[in-house]
N, C-alpha and C positions, 0 to 999 in steps of 0.2 A: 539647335542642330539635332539631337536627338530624340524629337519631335517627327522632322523628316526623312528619319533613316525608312526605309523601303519593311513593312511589316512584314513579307516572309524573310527578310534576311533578320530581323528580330525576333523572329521565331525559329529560324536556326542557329540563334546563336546562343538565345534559351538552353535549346537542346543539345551543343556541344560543349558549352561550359557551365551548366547548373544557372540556376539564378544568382548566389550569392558572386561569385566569380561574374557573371552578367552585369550585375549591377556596377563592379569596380572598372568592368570594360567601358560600358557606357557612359560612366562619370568623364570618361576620358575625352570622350565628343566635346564637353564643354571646355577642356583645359585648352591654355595655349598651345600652339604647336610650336615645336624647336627647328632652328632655322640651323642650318651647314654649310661649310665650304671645306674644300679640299686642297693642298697648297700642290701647285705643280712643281714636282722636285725636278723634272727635268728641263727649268729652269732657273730653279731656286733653292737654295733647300731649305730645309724646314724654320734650321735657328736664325736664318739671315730673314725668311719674311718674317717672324715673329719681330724683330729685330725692327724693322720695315714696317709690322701693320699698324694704320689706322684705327681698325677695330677689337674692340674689348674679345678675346676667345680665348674657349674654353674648351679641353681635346674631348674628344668622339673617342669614347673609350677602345672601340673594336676596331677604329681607322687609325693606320698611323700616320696619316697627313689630313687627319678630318678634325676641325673644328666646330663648336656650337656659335653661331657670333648672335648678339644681342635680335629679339623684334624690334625694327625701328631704324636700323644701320641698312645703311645699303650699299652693299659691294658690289652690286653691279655699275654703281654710279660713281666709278671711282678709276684714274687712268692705269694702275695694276690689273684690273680686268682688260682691258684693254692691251695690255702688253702681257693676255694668259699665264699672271700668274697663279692663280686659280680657279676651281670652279665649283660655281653655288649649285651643289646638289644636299636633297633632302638625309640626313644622319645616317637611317636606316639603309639605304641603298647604297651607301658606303660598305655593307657589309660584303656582299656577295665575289666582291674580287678580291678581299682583303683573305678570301677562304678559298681566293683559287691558286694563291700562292703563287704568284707568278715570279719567274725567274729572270733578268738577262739574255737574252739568246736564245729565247724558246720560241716556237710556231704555235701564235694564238687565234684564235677563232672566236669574236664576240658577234654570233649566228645573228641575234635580232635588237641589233644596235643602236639604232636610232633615240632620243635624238643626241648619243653620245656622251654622254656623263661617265658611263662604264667602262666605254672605249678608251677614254684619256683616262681614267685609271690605271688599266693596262699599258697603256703607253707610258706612263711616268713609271710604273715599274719594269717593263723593258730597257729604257732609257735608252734608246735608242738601238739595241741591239738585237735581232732574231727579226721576228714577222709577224705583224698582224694585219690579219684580215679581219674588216667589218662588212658586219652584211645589213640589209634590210629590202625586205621585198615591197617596200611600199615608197613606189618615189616622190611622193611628195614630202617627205621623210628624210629624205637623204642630202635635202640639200642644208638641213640644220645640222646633221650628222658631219657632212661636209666643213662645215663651218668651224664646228666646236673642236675638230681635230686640228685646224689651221689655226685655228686662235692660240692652240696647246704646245702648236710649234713643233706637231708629229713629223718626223722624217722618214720613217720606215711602215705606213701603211696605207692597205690596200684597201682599196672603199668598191664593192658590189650593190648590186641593184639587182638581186635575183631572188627567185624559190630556191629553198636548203635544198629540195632534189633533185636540181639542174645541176649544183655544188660538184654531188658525193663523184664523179667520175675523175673529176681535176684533183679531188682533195680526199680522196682513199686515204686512212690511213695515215694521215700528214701531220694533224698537229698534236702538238703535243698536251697542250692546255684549250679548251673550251666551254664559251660563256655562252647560257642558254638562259638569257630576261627574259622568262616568256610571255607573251600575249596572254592576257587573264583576263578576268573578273574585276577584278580592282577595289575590291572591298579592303583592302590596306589603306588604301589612298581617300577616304570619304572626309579626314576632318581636313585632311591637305587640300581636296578638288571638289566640291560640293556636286559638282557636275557628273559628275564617276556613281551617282547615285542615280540616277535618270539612264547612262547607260547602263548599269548593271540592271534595270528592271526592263531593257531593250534588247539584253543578249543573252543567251542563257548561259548558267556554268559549261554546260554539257557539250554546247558551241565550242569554248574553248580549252576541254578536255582534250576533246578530239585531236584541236590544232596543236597541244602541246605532246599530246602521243608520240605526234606523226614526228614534232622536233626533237624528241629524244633518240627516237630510234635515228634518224638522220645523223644527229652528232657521232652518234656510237661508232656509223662509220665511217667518219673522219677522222677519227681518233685515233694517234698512233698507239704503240704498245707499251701499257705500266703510264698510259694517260690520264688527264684526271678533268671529268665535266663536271661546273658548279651549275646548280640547276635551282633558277630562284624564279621566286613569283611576289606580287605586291596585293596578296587576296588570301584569305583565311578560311575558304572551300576544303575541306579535305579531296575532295574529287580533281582540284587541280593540283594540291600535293601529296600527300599521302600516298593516294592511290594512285597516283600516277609512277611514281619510285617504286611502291610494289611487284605494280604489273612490270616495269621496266624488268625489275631483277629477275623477275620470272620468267619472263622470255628473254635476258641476256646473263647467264650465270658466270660471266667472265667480270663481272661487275661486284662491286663489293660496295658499301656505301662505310665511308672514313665519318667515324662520329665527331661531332660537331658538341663541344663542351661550355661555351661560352655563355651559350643560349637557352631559353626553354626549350627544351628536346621537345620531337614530333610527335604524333598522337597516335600510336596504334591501333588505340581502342575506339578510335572514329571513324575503322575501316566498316563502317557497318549498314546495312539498310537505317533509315530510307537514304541514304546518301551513296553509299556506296556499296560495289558490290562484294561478299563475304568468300571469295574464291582464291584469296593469294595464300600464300602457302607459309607456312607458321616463321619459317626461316626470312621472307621479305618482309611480316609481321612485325616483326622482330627488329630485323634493319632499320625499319622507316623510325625506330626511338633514338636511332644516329644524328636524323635530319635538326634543325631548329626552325625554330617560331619566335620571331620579335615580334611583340606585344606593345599597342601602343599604351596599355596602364603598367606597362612591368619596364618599359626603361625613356628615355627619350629620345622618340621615333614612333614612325610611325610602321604599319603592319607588313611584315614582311614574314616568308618561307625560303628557306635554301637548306640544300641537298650536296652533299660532294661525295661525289662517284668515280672511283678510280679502277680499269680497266687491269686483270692480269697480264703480268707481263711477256706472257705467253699470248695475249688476244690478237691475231691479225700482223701483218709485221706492215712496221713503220715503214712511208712511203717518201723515196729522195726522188723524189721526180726530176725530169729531167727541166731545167731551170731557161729562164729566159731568153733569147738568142739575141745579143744586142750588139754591138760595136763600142769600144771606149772611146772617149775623149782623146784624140789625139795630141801630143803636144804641137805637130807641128799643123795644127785647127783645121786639118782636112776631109777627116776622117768624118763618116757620115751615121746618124742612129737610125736604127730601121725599125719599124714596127707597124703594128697594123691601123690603118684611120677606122673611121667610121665604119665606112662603106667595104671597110674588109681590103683593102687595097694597100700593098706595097707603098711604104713611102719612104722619100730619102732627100734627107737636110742638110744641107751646110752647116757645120758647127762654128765655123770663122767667127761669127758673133759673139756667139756663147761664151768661145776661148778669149775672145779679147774680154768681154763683162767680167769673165772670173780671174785676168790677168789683172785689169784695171782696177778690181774692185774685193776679193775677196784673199784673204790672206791662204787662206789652204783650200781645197778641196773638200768641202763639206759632202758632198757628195762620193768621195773618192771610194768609199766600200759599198756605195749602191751600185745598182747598173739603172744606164739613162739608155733612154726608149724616147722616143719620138710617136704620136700619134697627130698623125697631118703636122699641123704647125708648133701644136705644144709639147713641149717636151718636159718628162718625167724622170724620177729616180727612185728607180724599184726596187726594193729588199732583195737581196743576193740570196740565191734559194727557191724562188718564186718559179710557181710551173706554169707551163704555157695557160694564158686563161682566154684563150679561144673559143667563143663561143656563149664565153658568160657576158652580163652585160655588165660590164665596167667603168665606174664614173670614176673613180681616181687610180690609177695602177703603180702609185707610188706616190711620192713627196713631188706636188706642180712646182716647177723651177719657173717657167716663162714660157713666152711663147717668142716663135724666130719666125718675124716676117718681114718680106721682102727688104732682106740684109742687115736689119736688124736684130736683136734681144732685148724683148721687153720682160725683165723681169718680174715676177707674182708676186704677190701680201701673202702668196704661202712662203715663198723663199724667204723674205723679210722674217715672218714671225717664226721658222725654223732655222733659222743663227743667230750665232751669239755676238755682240757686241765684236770680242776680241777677235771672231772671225774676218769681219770687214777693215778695208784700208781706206775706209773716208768715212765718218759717222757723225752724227750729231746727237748729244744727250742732251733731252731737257730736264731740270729737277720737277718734279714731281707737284712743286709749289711754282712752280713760274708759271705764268698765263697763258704762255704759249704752248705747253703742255696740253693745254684744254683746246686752244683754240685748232691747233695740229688736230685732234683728235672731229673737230668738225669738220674738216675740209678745210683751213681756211690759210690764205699765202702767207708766208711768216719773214720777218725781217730778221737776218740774220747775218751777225761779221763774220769776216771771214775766219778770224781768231778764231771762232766758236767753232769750227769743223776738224774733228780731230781725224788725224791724218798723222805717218810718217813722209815728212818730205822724199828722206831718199826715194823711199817707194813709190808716194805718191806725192807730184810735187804741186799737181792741181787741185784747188781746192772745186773747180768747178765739175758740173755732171751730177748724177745718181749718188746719194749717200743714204746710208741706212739710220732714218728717226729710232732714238731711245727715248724714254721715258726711265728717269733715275738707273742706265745703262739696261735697260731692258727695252729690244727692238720693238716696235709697235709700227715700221712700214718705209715708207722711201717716201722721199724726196730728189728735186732737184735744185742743185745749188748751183747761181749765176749772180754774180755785181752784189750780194749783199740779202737776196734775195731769195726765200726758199718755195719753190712749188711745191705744194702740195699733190702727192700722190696717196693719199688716203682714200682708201673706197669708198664710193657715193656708198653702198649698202651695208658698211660697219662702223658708220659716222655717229658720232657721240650728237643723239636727240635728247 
């Protein structure tokens, strides 16, 4: 491996850490790399999968739901993944949300998302409550992004397809915490991607300097007042950290940077020719020894920067936009969701469906503190709070319930994977060891008694229709149950290969 590192970036790294510091970096190429997962608490908590797992772990010191698990084990090959109770992301990237401190019922903002790891981070510390928004301007991107939020079981987030400065008009001033992974370099990632080495000798630093300029100043003002952006990158350029916090402070002095103690502190003395420019001013000099640098010879992970930056509370004043216009759920199922289709056009649903699926089939109202929106035939349930997002382009605008066609509801694999067991009045678990467990998770028809379909009679006195598949009481999709027999409704494209 460190044969093929790229020779200017070993010659910049000569010259930002000495040789003998060089050499202990370098040794690192050849070590193994540590592998992570993250346990989703907002379907599990921590002591129950521990309790639960499979796999030998060992905690992620800076994550409090991050684990090391063994080279050689594979949790993605395992029906817990499948019914999101975790997710394999690398140690170090655990860090960046564990330092934005997120709250319950706060408006978050993870600007460049994709393909999600970060996001459900936030969402398991939400837990369901406040708003997040994900963004990614790159749509080939978004449909992983998509996915990884659905598998998590998110019920309160907003999934965009835009540039941050089509954003700033909808979202002035609005959140209150935001996440800036920015597009870099990638020289963090070389012993993890071998390939990250072919593009960093394809793009320049200075390429994604600029891009990350443009996303600081963006966040700044989305941010509501006494906000706080973490602002992380997977690349050891001073040019895309350092000096990028610098210049921010310098042109935004309503900004303070919150030091950051865990880690090896930033490097001010790298603000300097030939890398960067010698113009910031002794006070942001100064600040950037706040930021940190995970080191992949100084802990186990690989190379990462992050920044947190918290806005006075005098900056700007926070924005209550004015919130979605939708229609409720009527009780007596007449009442219609209005929202905008594709094509920008007025549409209006019959909820009759809907109402009987969530009479027949769901013990409360999971959705009862969103608001349900309709766009054309599918129909949504959107964080309460959420401003008109008109104009932006919008691939999820809440938690996918189903779609209502011609007189029907077809229930989603989002709604499935975002309740809980106790939520449904007809389910079926399977232990975790039964074969049908595995076989469920291919597509494939399962025989099953009626015994097996847990239900209250009173309530529900049929065992036949739609019931919600578990896996050891964690949902992982629907089925239909008839004479003994269960369809399978598992997605052809989240099928266990």
């Amino acid at each position: 491996m460190t044969k093929q590192l790229p020779p200017l970036f070993r010659d910049k790294m000569i010259d930002l850490l000495g040789e003998d510091e060089f050499e202990r970096f370098l040794a690192s190429y050849d070590q193994a790399r540590s592998y992570g997962l993250r346990v989703n608490t907002s379907k599990i908590t921590k002591a129950d999968f521990l309790d639960k797992s499979p796999f030998a772990l060992e905690p992620v010191p800076w994550a409090s739901e991050g684990f090391y698990y063994e080279e050689g084990e594979r949790p993605g090959k395992h029906p817990y993944y499948h019914a999101g109770l975790y997710y394999i992301q690398e140690p170090s990237a655990m860090a960046p949300v564990e330092l934005l401190q997120v709250q319950p019922g706060e408006r978050v903002l993870d600007l460049c998302a994709a393909p999600g790891g970060k996001s459900t981070q936030i969402a398991a510390k939400l837990q369901g409550e406040g708003v997040l928004v994900v963004n990614d301007n790159h749509s080939d991107r978004v449909k992983a992004l998509v996915k990884n939020l659905e598998l998590f079981g998110v019920r309160n987030a907003v999934v965009l397809n835009e540039r941050p400065e089509r954003m700033l008009n909808v979202f002035q001033g609005y959140f209150d915490k935001i996440l800036i992974d920015a597009p870099c370099s990638g020289e963090g990632m070389f012993r993890k991607e071998e390939d990250m080495m072919q593009q960093w000798e394809r793009h320049s630093v200075q390429e994604f300097a600029a891009m990350q300029r443009e996303l600081l100043g963006q966040a700044a003002q989305m941010l509501a007042p006494g906000g706080t952006i973490v602002y992380s990158t997977c690349t050891f350029s001073p040019e895309e950290n350092e000096a990028q916090i610098a210049e921010f402070l310098d042109k935004h002095p309503a900004f303070d940077v919150v030091p950051i103690d865990r880690f090896d502190h930033g490097q001010p003395g790298w603000l300097r020719e030939p890398w960067c420019e010698e113009t910031y001013s002794a006070q942001a000099r100064e600040a950037v020894a706040g930021t940190a640098r995970l080191w992949p010879h100084r802990l186990r992970g690989e190379g990462h920067y992050v920044a947190v930056l918290r806005s006075g509370v005098g900056f700007g004043e926070r924005k209550d936009a004015d919130v979605v216009s939708v229609s409720k759920v009527g009780r007596g199922g007449r009442d219609a969701l209005r929202g905008k289709g594709r094509a920008g056009t007025e549409s209006r649903v019959s909820l009759e469906p809907l109402q009987a699926f969530e009479d027949e089939l769901l013990r409360s109202e999971p959705f009862a503190a969103l608001r349900l929106v309709c766009y054309g035939e599918h129909a949504y349930a959107s964080p309460a709070g959420l401003p008109e997002l008109h104009g932006l382009k919008v691939v999820r605008p809440g938690w996918y319930i189903g779609a209502l066609h011609r007189g029907r509801f077809e229930p989603s694999h989002a709604l499935a994977m975002g309740l809980r067991l106790r939520e449904a009045k007809r389910a079926l678990s399977l232990a975790s060891s039964d074969e049908r467990a595995l076989r469920y998770l291919k597509g494939e028809t399962l025989e099953v008694a009626e015994s097996e379909i847990i239900r209250d009679p009173e309530v529900t006195k049929a065992a036949k229709g739609y019931c919600l598949v578990c896996i050891d009481e964690h949902p992982v999709g629907w089925g239909k149950w008839i004479d003994g027999m269960l369809k399978n409704e598992y997605p052809p494209g989240w099928r266990w290969t």
